[in-house]
C-alpha positions in Angstrom: -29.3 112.2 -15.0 -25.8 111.3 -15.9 -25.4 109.9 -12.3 -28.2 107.8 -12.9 -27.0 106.6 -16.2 -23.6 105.4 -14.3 -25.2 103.9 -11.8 -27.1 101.7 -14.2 -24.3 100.9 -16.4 -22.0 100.4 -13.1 -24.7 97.6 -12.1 -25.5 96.7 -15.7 -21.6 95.6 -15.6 -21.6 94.0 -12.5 -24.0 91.4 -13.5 -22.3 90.6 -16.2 -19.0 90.1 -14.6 -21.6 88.0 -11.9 -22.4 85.5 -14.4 -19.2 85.0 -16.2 -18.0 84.2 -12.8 -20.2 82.2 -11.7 -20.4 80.0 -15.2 -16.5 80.2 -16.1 -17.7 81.2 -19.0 -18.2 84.1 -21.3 -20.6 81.9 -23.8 -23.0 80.6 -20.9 -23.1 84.2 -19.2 -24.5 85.7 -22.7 -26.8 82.7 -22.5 -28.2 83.5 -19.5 -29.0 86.9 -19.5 -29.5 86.7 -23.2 -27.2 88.9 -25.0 -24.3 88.5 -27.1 -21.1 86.8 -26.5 -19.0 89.9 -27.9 -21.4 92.2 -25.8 -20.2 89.7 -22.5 -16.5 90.1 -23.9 -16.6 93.8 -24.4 -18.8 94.7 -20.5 -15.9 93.1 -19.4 -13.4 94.8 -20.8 -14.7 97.9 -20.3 -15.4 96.8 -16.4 -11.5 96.0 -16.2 -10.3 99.6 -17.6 -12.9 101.3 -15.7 -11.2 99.4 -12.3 -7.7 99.1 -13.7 -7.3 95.7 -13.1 -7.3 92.2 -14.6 -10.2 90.1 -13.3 -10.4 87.2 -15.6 -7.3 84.8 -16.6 -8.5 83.7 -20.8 -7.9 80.7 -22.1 -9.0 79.1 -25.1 -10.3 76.2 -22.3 -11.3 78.3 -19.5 -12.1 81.2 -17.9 -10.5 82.2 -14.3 -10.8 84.7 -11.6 -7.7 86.4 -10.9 -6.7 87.2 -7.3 -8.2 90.5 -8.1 -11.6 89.3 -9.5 -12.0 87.2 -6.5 -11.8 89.6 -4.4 -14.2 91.6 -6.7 -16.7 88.8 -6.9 -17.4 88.5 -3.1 -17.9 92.2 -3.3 -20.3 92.2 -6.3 -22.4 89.5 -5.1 -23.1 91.1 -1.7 -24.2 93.9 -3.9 -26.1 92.6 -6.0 -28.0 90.8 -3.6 -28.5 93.6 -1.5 -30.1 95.5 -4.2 -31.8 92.4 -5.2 -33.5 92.2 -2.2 -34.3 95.7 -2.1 -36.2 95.4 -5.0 -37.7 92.8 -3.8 -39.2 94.4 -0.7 -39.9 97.6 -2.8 -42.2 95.3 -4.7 -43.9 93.1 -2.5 -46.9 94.7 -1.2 -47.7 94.9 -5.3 -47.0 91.7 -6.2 -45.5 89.4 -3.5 -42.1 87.4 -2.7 -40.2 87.2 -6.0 -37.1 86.2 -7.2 -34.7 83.3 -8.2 -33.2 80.3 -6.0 -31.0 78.1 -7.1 -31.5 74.5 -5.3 -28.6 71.6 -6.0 -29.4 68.4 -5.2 -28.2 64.4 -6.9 -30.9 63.7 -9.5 -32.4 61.0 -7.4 -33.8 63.7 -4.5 -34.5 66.0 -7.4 -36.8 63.8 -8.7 -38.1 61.7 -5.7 -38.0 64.0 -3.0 -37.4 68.2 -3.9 -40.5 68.0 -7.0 -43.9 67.8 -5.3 -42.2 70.7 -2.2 -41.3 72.8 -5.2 -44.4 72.4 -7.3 -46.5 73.5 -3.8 -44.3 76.1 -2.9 -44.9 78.1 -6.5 -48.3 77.5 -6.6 -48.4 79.6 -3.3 -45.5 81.8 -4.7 -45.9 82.0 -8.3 -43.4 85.4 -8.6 -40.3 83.0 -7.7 -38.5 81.2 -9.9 -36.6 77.9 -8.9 -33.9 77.2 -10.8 -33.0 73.2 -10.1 -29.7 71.8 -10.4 -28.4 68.3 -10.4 -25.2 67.4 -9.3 -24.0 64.0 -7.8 -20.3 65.1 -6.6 -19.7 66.9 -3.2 -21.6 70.6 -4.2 -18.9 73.6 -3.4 -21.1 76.6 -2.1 -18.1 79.2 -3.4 -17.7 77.7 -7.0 -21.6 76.7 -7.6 -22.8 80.4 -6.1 -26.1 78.5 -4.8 -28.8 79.0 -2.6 -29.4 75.7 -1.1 -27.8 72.0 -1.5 -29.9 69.1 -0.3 -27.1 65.8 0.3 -27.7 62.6 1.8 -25.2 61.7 4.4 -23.5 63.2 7.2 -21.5 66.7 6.3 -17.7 68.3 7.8 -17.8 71.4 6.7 -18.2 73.9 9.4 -18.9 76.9 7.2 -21.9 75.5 5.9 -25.2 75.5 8.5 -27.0 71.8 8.2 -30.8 71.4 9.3 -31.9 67.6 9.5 -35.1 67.0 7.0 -35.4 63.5 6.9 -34.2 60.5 7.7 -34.1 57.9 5.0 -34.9 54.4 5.7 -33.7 51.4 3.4 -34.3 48.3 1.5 -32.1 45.3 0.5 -33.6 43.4 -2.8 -33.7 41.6 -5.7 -36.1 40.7 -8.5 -37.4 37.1 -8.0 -35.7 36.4 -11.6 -32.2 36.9 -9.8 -33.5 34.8 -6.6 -34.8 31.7 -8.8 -31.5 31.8 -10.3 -29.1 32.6 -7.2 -30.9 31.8 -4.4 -32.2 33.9 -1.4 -29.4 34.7 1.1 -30.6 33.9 4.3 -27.9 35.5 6.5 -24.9 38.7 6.1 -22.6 36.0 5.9 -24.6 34.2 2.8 -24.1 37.5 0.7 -20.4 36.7 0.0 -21.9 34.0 -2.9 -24.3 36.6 -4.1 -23.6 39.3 -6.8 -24.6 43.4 -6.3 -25.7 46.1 -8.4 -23.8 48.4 -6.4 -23.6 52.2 -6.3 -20.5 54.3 -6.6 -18.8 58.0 -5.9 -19.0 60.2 -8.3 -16.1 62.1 -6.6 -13.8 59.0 -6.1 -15.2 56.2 -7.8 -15.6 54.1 -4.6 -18.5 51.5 -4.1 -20.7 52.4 -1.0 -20.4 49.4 1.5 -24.1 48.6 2.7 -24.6 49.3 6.6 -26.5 46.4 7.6 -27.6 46.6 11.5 -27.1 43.0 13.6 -28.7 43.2 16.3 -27.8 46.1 17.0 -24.2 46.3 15.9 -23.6 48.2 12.3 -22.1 45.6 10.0 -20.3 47.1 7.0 -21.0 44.3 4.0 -18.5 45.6 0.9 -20.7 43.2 -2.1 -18.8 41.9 -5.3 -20.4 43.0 -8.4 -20.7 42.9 -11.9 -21.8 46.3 -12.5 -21.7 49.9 -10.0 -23.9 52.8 -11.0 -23.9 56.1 -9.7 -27.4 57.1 -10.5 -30.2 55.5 -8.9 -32.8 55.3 -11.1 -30.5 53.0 -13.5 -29.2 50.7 -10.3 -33.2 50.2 -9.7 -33.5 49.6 -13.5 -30.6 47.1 -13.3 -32.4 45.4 -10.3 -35.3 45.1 -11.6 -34.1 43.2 -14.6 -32.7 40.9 -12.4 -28.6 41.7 -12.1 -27.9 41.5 -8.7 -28.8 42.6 -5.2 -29.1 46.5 -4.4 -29.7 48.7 -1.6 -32.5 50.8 -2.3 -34.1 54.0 -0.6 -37.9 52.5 1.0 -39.8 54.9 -1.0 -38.6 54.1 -4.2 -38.4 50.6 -3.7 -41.7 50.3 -2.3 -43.8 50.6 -5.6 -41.8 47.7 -7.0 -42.5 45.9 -3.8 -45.8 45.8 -4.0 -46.1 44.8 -7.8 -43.9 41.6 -6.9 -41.4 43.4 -9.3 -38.9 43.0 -6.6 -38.5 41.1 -3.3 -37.2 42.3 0.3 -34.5 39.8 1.4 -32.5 40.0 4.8 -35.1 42.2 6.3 -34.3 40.6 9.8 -31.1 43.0 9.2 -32.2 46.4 9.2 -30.2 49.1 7.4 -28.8 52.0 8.9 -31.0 55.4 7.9 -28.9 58.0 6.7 -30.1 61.8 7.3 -31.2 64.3 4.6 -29.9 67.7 4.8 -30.5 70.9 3.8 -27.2 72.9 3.5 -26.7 76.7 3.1 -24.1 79.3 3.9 -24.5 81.7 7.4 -26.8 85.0 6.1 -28.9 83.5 3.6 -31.6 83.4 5.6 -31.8 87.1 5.8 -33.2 87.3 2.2 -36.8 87.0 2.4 -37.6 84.3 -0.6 -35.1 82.1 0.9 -36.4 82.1 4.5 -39.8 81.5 2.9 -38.5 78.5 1.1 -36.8 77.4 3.9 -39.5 77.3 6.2 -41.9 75.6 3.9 -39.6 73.0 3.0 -38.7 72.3 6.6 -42.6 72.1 7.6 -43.4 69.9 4.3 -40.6 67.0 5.0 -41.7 66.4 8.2 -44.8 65.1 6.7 -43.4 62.9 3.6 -42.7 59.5 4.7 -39.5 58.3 3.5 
C-alpha cells in the first residue's frame, strides 16, 4: 500500500512538473490541471528535494528549465506518455480510443481547413479531446510539446517527418471598387502602378513576394503597399473594401468571387501552389489516437478541394 501511494504521488508530481514545463509557467500549469498556484509551487519543491536538484530557474518574468530539468523533462514525458498510452489501451475495449492531441496550425487553416476534419473525426471518436492551437510564427516541436503542426510552405528541419496533404492553389484580386478607381492591370509588368494589401512574417516581419508563373517561368512580383497584414482573414477584409490587390488562397477567395464581391485579375498568370503539411516528430505515430488521427486526416484532404 505505501508503494502504491509513492507511486501515485511520484506520477502525481511528474505532471505537474510536465505542465509547468511545457507552459513556463507555474500560474498556467495550476490552470490547466486545475489546482492551486501554491499547490504547483510547493509539488515542485518537494519534486526538487525528493531528486536533489534544481529544475526550474524563477524569475519574477519567467520560468526556465535548468540543464537538469531538461534533462528531466525528456525523461518525464516519455513516461508519461507511456503510461498514457497504457491506459489508454487498458481502456479501450470499454470505451474506445481516448485521449488528448494537441494540433498547431496559423489561424487561417484552423479555421478554413483543420474544422470540418476535426468536427468528423470526434463525432466517430467522441473519447478524444482535441485541443487546437493557433500560432502564425515557425512552431518549435521541443518548446510547444505538440502532437502535430499543420504549415503552409516547404520545411528544413530534418528532425521533423512531413507528409504532403494538399496542395493549395491561388488567386490574384481586387474588389471592383479598387479596379474603377486604379484600373485593371493587364500584365506583371502593369502591377508596379498598382497598390497591395500584402501579407507579412510573423517571425521577421517580411512581405511575401507573390510567385506569379509566365509561361512557365516563376516570376517573383515584390508589390508596394499601403498596408501588410499577417492574418488572412483581415487582408481579405481589407480587400474586399477595396485597398489594394491581394493574393488569396482559391477556397477562400472563391465565395467572394462568385458574389461579384471581388474580381480575378491576371489570371492568364497562374500562381505557384504551395504544399500543406502535416509535421510531427519520429515515434508519434506509435501512440494509437495519433495514428488514428493521422490516418483520417490524411484520407479526408485528399477529398477537399483547395
Amino acid at each position: 500500500m505505501i508503494f502504491k501511494e509513492n507511486n501515485n504521488m511520484t506520477l502525481r508530481l511528474m505532471k505537474i512538473f510536465r505542465s509547468v514545463a511545457e507552459h513556463k509557467s507555474f500560474s498556467r500549469a495550476s490552470e490547466e490541471l486545475e489546482i492551486t498556484r501554491p499547490a504547483v509551487s510547493q509539488a515542485i519543491t518537494q519534486l526538487e528535494e525528493q531528486l536533489q536538484v534544481k529544475l526550474f530557474n524563477r524569475t519574477t518574468r519567467k520560468v526556465t528549465l535548468t540543464t537538469e530539468g531538461e534533462l528531466y523533462y525528456h525523461h518525464v514525458v516519455d513516461i508519461l506518455e507511456r503510461m498514457e498510452l497504457m491506459e489508454e489501451q487498458l481502456k479501450m475495449p470499454f470505451k474506445g480510443p481516448a485521449g488528448r492531441i494537441r494540433i498547431e496550425a496559423s489561424s487561417a487553416i484552423a479555421k478554413y481547413f483543420l474544422l470540418p476534419h476535426i468536427l468528423s473525426f470526434q463525432q466517430h471518436y467522441p473519447s478524444i479531446e482535441v485541443l487546437l492551437g493557433t500560432n502564425e510564427s515557425n512552431i518549435n516541436f521541443e518548446e510547444s510539446a505538440i502532437d502535430f503542426a499543420i504549415q503552409l510552405g516547404s520545411i528544413n528541419d530534418q528532425s521533423i517527418i512531413v507528409q504532403p496533404l494538399a496542395e493549395i492553389n491561388f488567386v490574384c484580386c481586387a474588389a471592383p471598387s479598387y479596379l474603377e478607381s486604379y484600373g485593371r492591370p493587364q500584365s506583371l509588368a502593369d502591377l508596379d502602378f498598382h497598390k497591395a494589401v500584402n501579407y507579412f512574417s510573423s517571425s521577421t516581419g517580411r512581405t511575401f513576394p507573390w510567385p506569379f508563373l509566365d509561361q512557365g517561368e516563376l516570376k517573383q512580383v515584390h508589390m508596394k503597399h499601403d498596408i501588410a497584414v499577417n492574418d488572412v482573414d483581415t487582408c481579405l477584409a481589407y480587400t474586399v473594401a477595396g485597398k489594394g490587390i491581394a493574393v488569396l488562397a482559391r477556397y477562400l477567395a472563391e465565395p467572394y468571387m462568385q458574389d461579384g464581391r471581388l474580381t480575378q485579375i491576371l489570371d492568364q498568370y497562374p500562381i505557384a501552389q504551395q504544399p500543406l503539411n502535416l509535421l510531427y516528430l519520429p515515434n508519434k505515430l506509435e501512440n494509437q489516437k495519433l495514428k488514428l488521427f493521422y490516418d483520417w486526416l490524411i484520407k479526408s484532404a485528399t477529398e477537399q478541394d483547395l
